[in-house]
Structures are given as C-alpha cells and as structure tokens.
C-alpha positions as CSV (number, residue, x, y, z in Angstrom):
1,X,119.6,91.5,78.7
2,X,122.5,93.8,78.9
3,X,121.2,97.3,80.1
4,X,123.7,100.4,80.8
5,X,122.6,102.8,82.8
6,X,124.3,106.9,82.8
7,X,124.1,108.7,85.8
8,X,123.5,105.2,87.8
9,X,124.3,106.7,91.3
10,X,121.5,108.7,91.4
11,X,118.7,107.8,94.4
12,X,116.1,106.8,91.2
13,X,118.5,105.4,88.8
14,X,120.3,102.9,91.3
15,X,117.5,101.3,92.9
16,X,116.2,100.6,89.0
17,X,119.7,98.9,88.4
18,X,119.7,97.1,91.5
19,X,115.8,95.7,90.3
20,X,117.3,94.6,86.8
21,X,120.8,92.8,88.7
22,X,118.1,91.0,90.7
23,X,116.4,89.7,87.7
24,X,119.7,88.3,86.6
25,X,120.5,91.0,84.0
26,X,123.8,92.2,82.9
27,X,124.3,95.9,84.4
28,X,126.8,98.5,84.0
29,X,127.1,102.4,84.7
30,X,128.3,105.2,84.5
31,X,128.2,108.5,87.0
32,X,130.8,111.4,87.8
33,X,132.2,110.0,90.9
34,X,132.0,107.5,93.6
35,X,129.5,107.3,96.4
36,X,128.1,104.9,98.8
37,X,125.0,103.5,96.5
38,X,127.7,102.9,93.7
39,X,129.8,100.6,95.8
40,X,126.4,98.7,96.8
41,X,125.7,98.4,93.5
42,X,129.6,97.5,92.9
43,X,129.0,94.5,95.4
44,X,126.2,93.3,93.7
45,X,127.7,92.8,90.6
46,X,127.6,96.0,88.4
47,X,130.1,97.3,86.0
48,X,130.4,100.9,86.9
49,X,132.8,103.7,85.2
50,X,133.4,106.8,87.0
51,X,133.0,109.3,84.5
52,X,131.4,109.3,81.2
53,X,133.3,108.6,78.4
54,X,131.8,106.4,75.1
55,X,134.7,103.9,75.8
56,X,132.5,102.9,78.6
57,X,130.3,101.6,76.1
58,X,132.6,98.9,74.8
59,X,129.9,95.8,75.3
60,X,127.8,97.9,73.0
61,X,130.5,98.2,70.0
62,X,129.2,95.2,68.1
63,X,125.7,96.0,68.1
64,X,126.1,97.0,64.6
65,X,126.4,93.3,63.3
66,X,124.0,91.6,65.6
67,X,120.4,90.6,64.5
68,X,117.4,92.6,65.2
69,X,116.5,90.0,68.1
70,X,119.5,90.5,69.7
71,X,119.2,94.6,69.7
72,X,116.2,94.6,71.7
73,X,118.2,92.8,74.0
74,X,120.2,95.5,74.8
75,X,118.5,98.8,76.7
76,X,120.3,102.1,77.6
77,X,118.5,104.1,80.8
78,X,119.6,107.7,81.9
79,X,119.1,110.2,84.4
80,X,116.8,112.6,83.9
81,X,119.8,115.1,84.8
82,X,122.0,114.1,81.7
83,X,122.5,116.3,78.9
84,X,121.8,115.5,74.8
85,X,125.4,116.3,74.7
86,X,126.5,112.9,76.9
87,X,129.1,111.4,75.0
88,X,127.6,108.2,75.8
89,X,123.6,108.7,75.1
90,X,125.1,110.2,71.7
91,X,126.8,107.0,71.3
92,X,124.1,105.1,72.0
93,X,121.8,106.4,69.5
94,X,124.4,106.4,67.0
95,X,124.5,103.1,67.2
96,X,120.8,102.8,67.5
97,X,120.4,101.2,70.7
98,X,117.0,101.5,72.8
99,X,117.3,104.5,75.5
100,X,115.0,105.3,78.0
101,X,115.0,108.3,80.4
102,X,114.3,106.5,84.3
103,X,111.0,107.9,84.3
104,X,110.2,106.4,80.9
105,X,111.8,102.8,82.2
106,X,110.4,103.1,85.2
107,X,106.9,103.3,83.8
108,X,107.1,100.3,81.6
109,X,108.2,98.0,84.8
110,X,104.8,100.0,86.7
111,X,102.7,97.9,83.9
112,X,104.3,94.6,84.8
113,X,103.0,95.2,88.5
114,X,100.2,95.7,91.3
115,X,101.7,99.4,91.3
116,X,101.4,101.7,93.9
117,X,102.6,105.4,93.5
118,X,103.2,107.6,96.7
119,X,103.0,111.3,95.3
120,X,103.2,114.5,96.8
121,X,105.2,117.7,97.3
122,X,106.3,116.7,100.7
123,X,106.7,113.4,102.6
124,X,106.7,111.1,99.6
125,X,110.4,109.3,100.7
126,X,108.9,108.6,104.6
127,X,105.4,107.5,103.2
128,X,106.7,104.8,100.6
129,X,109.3,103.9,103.8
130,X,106.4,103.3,105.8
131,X,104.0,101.5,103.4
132,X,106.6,99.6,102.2
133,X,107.8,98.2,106.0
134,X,103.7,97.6,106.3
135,X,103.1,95.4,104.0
136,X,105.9,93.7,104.5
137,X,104.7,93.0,107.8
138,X,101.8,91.8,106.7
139,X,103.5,89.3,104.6
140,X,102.7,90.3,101.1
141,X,106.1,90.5,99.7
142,X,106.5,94.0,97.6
143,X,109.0,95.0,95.5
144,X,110.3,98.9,96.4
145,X,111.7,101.5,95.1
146,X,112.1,104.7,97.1
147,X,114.2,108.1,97.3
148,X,116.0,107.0,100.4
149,X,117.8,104.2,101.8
150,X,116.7,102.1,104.7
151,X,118.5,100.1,107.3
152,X,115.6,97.3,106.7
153,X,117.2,96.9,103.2
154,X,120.4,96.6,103.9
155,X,120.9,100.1,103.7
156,X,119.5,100.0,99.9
157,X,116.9,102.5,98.4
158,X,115.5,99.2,96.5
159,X,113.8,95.5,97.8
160,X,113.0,92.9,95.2
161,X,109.7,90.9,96.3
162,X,108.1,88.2,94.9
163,X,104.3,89.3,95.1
164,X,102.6,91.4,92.4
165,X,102.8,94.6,94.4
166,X,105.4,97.5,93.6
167,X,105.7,100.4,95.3
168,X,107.1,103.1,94.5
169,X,108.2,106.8,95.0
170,X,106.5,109.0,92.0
171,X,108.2,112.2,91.8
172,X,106.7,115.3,90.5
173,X,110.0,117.1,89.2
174,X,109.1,117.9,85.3
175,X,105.9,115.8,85.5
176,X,108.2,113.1,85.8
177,X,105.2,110.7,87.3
178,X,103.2,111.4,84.0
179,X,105.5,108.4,82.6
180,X,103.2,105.8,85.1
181,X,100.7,103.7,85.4
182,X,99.6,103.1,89.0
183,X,96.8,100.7,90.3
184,X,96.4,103.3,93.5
185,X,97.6,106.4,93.9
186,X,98.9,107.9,97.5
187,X,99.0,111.4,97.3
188,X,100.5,113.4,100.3
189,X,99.7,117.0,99.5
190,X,100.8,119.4,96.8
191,X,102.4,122.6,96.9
192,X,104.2,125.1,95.0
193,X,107.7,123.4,94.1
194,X,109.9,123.4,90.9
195,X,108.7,126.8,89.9
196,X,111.3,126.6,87.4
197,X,109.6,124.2,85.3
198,X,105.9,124.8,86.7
199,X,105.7,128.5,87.1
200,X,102.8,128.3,89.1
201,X,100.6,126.3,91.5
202,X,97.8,125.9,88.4
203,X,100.3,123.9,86.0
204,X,101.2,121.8,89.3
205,X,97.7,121.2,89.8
206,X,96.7,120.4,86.4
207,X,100.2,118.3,86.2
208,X,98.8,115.7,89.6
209,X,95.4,115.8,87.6
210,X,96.3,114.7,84.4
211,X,98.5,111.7,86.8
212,X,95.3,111.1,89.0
213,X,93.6,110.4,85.3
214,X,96.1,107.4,85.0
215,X,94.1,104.9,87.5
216,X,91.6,103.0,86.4
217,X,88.5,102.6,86.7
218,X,89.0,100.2,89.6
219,X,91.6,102.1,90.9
220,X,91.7,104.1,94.4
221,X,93.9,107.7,94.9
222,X,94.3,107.8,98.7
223,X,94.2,111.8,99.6
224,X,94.9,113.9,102.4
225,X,91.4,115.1,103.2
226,X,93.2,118.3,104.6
227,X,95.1,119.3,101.7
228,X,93.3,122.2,100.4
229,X,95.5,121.8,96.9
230,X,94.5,118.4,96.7
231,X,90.9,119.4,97.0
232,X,90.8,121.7,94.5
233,X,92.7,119.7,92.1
234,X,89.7,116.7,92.9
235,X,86.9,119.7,92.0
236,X,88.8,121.3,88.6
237,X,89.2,117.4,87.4
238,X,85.9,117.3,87.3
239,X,84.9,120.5,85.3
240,X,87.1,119.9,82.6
241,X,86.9,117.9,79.3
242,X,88.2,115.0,80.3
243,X,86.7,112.1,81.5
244,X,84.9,112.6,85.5
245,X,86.7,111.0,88.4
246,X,85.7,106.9,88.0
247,X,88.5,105.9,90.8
248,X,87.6,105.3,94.4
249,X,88.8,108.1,96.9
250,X,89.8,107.1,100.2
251,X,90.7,110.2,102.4
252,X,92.9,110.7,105.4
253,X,92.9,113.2,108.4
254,X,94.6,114.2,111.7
255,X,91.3,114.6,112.5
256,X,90.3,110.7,112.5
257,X,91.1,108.5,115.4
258,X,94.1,107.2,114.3
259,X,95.7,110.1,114.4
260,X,96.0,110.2,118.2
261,X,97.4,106.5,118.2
262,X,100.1,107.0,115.8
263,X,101.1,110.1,118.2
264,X,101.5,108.0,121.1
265,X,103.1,104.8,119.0
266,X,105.6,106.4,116.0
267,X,109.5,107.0,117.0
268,X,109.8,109.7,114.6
269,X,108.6,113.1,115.8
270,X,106.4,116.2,114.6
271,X,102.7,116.4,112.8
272,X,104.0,115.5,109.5
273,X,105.0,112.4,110.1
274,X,101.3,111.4,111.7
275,X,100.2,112.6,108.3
276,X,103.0,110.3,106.6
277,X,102.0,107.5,108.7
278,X,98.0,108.2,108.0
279,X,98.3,108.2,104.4
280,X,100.5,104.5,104.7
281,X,97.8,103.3,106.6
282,X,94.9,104.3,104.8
283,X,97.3,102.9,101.3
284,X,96.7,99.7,103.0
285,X,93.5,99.3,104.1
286,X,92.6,100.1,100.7
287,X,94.6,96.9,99.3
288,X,91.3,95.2,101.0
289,X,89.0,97.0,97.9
290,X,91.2,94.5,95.4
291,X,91.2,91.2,94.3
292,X,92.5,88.7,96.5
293,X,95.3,87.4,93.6
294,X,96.9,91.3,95.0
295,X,96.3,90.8,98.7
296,X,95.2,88.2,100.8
297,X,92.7,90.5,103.1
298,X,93.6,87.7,106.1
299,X,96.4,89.6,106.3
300,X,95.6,92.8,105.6
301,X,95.0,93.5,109.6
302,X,95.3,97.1,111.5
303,X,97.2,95.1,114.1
304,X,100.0,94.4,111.7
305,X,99.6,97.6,110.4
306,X,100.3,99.3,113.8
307,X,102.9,97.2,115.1
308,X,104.9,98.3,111.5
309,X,104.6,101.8,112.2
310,X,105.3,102.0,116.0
311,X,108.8,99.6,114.9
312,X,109.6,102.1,112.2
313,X,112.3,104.7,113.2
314,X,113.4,106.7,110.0
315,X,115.9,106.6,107.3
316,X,118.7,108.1,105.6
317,X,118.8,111.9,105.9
318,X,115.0,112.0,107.1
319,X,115.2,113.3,110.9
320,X,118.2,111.0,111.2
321,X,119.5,111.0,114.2
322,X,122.8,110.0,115.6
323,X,125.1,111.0,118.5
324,X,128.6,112.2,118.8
325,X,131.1,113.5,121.1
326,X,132.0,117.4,120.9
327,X,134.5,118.7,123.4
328,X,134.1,115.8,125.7
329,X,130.2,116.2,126.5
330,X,127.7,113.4,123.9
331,X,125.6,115.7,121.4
332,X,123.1,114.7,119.2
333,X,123.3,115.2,115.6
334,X,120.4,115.2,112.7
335,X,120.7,114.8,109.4
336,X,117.5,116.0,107.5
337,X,116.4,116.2,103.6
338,X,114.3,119.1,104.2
339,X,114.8,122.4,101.6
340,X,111.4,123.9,101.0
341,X,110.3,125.9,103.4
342,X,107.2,123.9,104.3
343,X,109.7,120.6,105.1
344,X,112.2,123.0,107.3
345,X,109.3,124.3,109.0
346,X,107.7,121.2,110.2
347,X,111.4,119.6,111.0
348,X,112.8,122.6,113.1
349,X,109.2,122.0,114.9
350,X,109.8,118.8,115.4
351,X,113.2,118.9,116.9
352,X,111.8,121.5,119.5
353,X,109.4,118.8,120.3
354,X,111.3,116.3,120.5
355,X,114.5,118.1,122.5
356,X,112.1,120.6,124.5
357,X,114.8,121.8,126.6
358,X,118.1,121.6,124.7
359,X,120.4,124.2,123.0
360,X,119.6,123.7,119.6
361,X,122.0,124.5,116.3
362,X,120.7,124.6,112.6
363,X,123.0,124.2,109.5
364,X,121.8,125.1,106.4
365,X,122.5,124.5,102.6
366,X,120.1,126.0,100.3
367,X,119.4,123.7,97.4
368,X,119.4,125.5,94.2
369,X,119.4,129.2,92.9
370,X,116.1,128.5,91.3
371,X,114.1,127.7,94.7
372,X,116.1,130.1,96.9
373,X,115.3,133.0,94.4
374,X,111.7,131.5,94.1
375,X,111.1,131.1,97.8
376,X,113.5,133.4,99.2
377,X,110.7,135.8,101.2
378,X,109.4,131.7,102.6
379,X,112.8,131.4,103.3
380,X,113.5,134.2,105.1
381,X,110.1,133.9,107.0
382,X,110.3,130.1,108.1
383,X,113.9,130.9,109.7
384,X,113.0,134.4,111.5
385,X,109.8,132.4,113.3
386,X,112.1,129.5,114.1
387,X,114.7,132.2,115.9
388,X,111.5,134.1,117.4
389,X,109.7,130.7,118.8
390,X,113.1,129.4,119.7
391,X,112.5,126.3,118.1
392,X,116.5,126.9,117.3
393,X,118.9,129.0,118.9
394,X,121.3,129.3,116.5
395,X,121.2,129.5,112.5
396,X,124.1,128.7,110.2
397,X,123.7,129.0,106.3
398,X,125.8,127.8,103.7
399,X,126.4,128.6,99.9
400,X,123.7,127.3,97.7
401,X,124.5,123.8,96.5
402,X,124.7,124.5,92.7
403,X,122.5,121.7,90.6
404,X,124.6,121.1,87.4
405,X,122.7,121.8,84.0
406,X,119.5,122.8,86.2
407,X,120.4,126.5,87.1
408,X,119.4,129.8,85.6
409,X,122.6,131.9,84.5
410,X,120.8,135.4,85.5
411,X,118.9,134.0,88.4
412,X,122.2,132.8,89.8
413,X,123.3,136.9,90.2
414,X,119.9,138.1,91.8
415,X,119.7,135.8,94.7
416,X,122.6,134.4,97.5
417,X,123.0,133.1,101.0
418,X,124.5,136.3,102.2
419,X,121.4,138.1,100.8
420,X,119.5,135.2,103.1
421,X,121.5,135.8,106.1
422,X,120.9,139.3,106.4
423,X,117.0,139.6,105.7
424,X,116.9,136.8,108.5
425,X,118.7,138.2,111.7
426,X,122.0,139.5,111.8
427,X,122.2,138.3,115.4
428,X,121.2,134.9,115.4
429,X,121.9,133.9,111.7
430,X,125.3,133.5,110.3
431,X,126.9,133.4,106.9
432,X,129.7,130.6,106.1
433,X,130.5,130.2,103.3
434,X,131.5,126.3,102.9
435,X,130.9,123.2,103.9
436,X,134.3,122.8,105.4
437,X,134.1,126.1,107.1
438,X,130.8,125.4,108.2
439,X,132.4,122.5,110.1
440,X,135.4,124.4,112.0
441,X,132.9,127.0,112.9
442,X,130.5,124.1,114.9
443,X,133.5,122.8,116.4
444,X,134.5,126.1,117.8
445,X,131.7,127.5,118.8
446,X,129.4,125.0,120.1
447,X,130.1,123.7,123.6
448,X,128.7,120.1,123.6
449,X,125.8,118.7,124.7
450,X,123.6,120.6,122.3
451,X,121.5,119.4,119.5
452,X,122.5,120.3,116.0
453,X,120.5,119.9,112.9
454,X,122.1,119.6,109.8
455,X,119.6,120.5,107.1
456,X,119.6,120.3,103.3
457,X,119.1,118.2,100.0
458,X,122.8,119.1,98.5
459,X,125.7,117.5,100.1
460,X,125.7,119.3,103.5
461,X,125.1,115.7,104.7
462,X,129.0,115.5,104.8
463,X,128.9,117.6,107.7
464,X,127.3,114.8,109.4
465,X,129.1,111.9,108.8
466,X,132.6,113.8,109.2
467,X,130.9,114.6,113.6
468,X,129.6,111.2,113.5
C-alpha cells in the first residue's frame, strides 16, 4: 500500500507513518520544513518533501488508469491543521484517491486493536508514557502512539508491538477522539480548553460523554475519582437520552494508598504526576477484567507495575531536565510543554519542590491568541502567585507563538504579551519580545548556578537546546 501523508512532521501524524513503514508500507510526506521527527522518519525509509507542492504527488499521477483494486491501495492522510486549499489534498481528490484526516485514520487502525485511549485536558502525553513503559514491563508487547517522544523508543513518539494492545494518546482538540473506538478509556481530568472551538465547559463535557458512549459494553473508563468535571460528566450521561452507562468504572485517588508509594518511588516531581502515575496504574490493573487472549493476568503484577514507574524519568519537553554551563558555574535547565494555566501552575510547583532552595528563572511563550485572550485573567493569576510564593524569582515572557490557520484576526488585536506583562508585576516580570532576544537576555542576566524553566508548547523549546 502506498500511503502519503501532508503535514507528516506533526507529533500525531509521524508516529502514524512510522506504524504504516513498520507494516512494510510505502510512505512519503510532505510538511513546511525540516525537524528532528522528519529525519527519523527519513532514516526509516520515508519519502519526505519539504514543502507542499502537487509535484510531490508524482507516485500518484497514474492512478487515473489503474483498476479499482489497485486504488484502494493507495490512501492519502492529513493533518488536521491543513487547509481545503492544500495544493496537494486538492490533488488528491481530483484524482480521486482515498483521504483521511489523522483522527479519521487513526480510528480505523483503533478497530484492528485491544485499544486503549488516554484522554484528558491535562497529563495525557506523561500517562500514555507511563502506561505504555508498564506494560511493556510486564511483557505484553503494545503498540504506542503518544504526543511526545521517549528515550525508551529510540527517541520516537511511536513503538510497533506485536500483542493486540494499542495504546494511544486521544486528543480532545475539535472532538478529535470522537473518530475512536477504544476497549478502555483512561481519562485524566477535563477542563476548560480550546474555547475557540468549545466555547464553554458544557460542549467539553458533552464532547468526553458522547466519547465515553464509544466503549462497550465490556469496556472499562478508568476516572480520576477527584475530578469534579469528570463527575459531572458520569451524572449528566446518565440523564440524557442516550443509552445509561453499561462500561465498568474504575476510579483513582490521591487519596488511595498508592498514592503515597508513587511519592516516595517516581523520579519526576509535583502532585500531577502521582495522579499521571495513578491513572497508569489503575489502566492496568484493569487489563485483569479482560480476556486472557488481551493479557495474560500472570503478568499483570503491581510488582512490575511499580518497578516501571519508579524506572520512569520523563520525556521530551515534559519537566525535562538537562544541565549546562552559564558563566562558568553548572545550571540546570527545563524544558516543559506546559501552556494552560492549570499545567504551568502544577510545573512551577513542582520545580520549587524539587529545587527548594535555588534561584529560579521562568521563560515563557504563550501558545496562541485564542487561549491567551481566553485565559488571560488565569494567566495573569497563576504567574502573580508563582512571584508571591516564590515558587520563581524571575518571569520572562515572550511573543505569542502564532498557530497558522487557527488564529482569530480580531482576537489577535485585543490581547498581547506586553498586555500580560504588565497586569502581572512590572518588577518581577519582563517583556522580550523574541525568542532570540529572550536568549541574550538569560545569558546576561543570570549568574549561573540557577535553575531556569523554559516553558511553552510553541517553539520556545529552541531556547533550550541552543544552552544545552
């Protein structure tokens, strides 16, 4: 099967190609420019154009003449991010090939599979991480595809397995997840996020209702018991019309034993990532409610579960955490994902907890005009308590990282990072503009031997790489 996929360097769209190259497939691509996932998939034997461009479509030019067989054989996947107007998805249709959205094609592979979907506003990258490295402890062999890469897989976002059991990341981002069909569903918590496309905490309830509706009957939804969202979405499923909950709940707390355990054992500080690390475990403890032809329950042991978690310590852009030299003294650098103001609150508590008595920096890029404008009071809020607890010292924020084809024109003019900066502290928070900038301002100002946290889901990562 030949199969081209537009937009292939995105964290979704990769790890799907690097799943069909495994199953011997012919793959080629397309995205704007070059990046680290590209040349992985480079070395593993895709075709990829940088840029789009129908030419790129060239293996695709005879599909005219060939028999109807033959045109099922060929498949056209694309980001969720492209536009009607790509020269190649219009090219593709012109000529009549297949095409799929990555949600769509990622829902027909969840029907080949044991599927397990890790949902949730926050924490959904870290919990798949975690179930994943579980079960492969345990010897069961999953296939995985997750929003981050992991040094386990060779640095890859993806691992092909040769058990049943897929797990994967199930994002929420225009009801995206709607598009699978899980056999259990892990769901971390939900809360107001892509406002732009939700409006407002009901439609994102009713949105993980109508994708808790999609197990079956025999299927289990493993909740955070402390998620008051996730409560009420369990309650208003069952007064509506449709059918009343027939899946098996299994429910996870900080409160529960385990909690206190994981404290002591996991290398990867703050609360959130107990309650990352109790919803993996619980995940799999309920593999033991299924048939043995998914699990063999000999293996399915909390020792093995335990001794996963306490070896797991992070991936990329997650609390990572490297060190570099800065004026001659070793500081520690940390390159985190978070950009809702729930995730920035629980990882600038973390890094106080973690580095109790160091000088600590934070660098941050908002991530779209849309959230910033949505969230700007949360915003504003999380950063001012940080300052006030001193769970930082020092606050740097960029320019918004503009998401191409994703951005409203007049919300774009209402809200900025200089409007940020001065509802925060004029003191201890700081306007630069660029990333660049951003960088000879650090290297300046900050002495060595602090700790600085380098925060956002744009490219402020850069930042990062170019002290480490």
């Amino acid at each position: 099967m030949r199969i081209h996929f537009i937009g292939i360097g995105g964290i979704g769209v990769s790890a799907l190609a690097q799943y069909y190259l495994a199953k011997g497939n012919i793959v080629s691509g397309s995205d704007l420019a070059s990046s680290e996932i590209i040349k992985l998939l480079q070395k593993k034997g895709a075709k990829i154009f940088i840029g789009h461009n129908k030419k790129n479509f060239n293996f695709f030019v005879n599909a005219e003449k060939l028999k109807s067989k033959e045109k099922n054989e060929r498949l056209v996947v694309y980001s969720p991010a492209v536009k009607e107007d790509n020269p190649e998805l219009k090219e593709a249709r012109r000529i009549g090939i297949k095409c799929q959205s990555y949600p769509e094609a990622l829902g027909d592979l969840t029907k080949k599979y044991f599927t397990i979907a890790v949902s949730g506003t926050h924490g959904k990258s870290t919990t798949t991480a975690m179930l994943a490295l579980i079960l492969i402890k345990a010897g069961l062999d999953p296939t995985v595809i997750v929003g981050t890469k992991l040094k386990e897989f060779g640095n890859s976002n993806f691992r092909m397995g040769k058990s049943k059991i897929l797990v994967i990341e199930a994002c929420e981002h225009e009801a995206s997840f709607l598009n699978y069909s899980p056999k259990m569903i892990v769901l971390t918590n939900i809360e107001k996020e892509h406002l732009d496309y939700y409006k407002n905490l009901e439609n994102i309830l009713k949105a993980f209702r109508r994708f808790a509706g999609h197990l079956p009957k025999e299927g289990v939804l493993v909740a955070n018991g402390d998620d008051k969202n996730i409560q009420r979405m369990l309650n208003k499923k069952q007064k509506t019309k449709n059918k009343k909950l027939q899946f098996k709940i299994q429910k996870f707390s900080i409160k529960q034993k385990e909690a206190g355990k994981l404290k002591t054992i996991l290398k990867v500080p703050g609360e959130h990532n107990i309650y990352n690390a109790l919803a993996a475990l619980t995940a799999a403890r309920a593999l033991r409610l299924f048939d043995r032809d998914v699990s063999d329950k000999n293996k399915l042991s909390d020792r093995a579960f335990f001794k996963a978690l306490s070896n797991y310590k992070g991936c990329w852009r997650r609390f990572e955490i490297k060190k570099a030299m800065i004026n001659n003294k070793l500081s520690v650098i940390i390159s985190d994902y978070a950009h809702h103001p729930t995730e920035i609150k629980a990882s600038l508590s973390a890094v106080r907890e973690k580095y109790t008595k160091k000088e600590i920096w934070c660098v941050f890029q908002p991530h779209q005009f849309q959230r910033t404008f949505y969230f700007f009071k949360d915003f504003v809020k999380v950063f001012r308590d940080a300052l006030k607890k001193n769970q930082i010292n020092s606050l740097i924020i960029t320019d918004i990282y503009d998401v191409a084809g994703r951005e409203n024109k007049a919300i774009k003019n209402k809200v900025s990072s200089e409007k940020l900066v001065k509802k925060i502290n004029k003191q201890q928070a700081i306007y630069v503009p660029c990333i660049k900038k951003a960088e000879n301002y650090l290297k300046k100002r900050v002495k060595g031997g602090e700790v600085i946290i380098i925060m956002g889901a744009g490219d402020i990562y850069k930042v990062f790489h170019r002290f480490v």
